[in-house]
C-alpha positions as CSV (number, residue, x, y, z in Angstrom):
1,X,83.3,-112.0,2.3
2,X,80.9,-111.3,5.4
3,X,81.0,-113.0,8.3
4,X,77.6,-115.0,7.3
5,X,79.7,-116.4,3.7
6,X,82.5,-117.4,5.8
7,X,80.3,-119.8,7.9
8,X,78.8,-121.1,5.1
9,X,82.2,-121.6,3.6
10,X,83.4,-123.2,6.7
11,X,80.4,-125.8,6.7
12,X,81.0,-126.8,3.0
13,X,84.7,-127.3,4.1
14,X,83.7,-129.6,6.5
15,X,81.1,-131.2,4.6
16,X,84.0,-131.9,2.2
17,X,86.3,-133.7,4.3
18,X,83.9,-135.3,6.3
19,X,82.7,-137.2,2.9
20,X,86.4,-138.7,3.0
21,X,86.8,-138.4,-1.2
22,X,89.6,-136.3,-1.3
23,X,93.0,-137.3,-1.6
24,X,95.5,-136.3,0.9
25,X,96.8,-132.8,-1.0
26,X,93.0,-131.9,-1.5
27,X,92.1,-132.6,2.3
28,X,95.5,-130.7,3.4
29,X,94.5,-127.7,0.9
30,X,90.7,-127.4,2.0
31,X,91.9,-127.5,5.3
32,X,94.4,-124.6,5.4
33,X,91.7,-122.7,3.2
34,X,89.4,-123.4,6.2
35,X,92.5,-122.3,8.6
36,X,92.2,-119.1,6.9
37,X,88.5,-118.3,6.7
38,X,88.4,-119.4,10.4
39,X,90.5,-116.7,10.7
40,X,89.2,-114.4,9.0
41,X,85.9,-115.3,11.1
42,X,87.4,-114.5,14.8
43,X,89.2,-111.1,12.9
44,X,85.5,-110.2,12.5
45,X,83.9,-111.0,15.4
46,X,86.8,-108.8,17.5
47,X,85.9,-106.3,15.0
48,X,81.7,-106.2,16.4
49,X,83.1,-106.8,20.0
50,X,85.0,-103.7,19.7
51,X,82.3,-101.5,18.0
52,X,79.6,-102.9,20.6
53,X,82.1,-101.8,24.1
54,X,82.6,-98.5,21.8
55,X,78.8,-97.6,21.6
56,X,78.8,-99.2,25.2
57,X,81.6,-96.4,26.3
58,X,79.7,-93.5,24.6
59,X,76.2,-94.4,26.2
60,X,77.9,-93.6,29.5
């Protein structure tokens, strides 16, 4: 998924457990499953901070 899906992933995760209709094993499931995409999220963003200070480094 790109980095915009996983946001919107993240926000309808939230949006799900904020409505308080899940049971407990739901809520725990959607909210490892948002563990994981939050994850996935800051794996990404280390991934365009590292190709930015790469350009950065051959500009020099």
């Amino acid at each position: 998924m790109t980095f915009e899906e996983n946001i919107k992933a993240l926000s309808d995760i939230t949006k799900k457990l904020e409505e308080n209709n899940l049971n407990l094993e739901e809520s725990v499931e959607l909210y490892q499953k948002g563990l994981s995409i939050s994850a996935e999220c800051e794996k990404q963003l280390c991934n365009a901070k590292l190709k930015i200070q790469e350009h950065k480094e051959r500009e020099k």
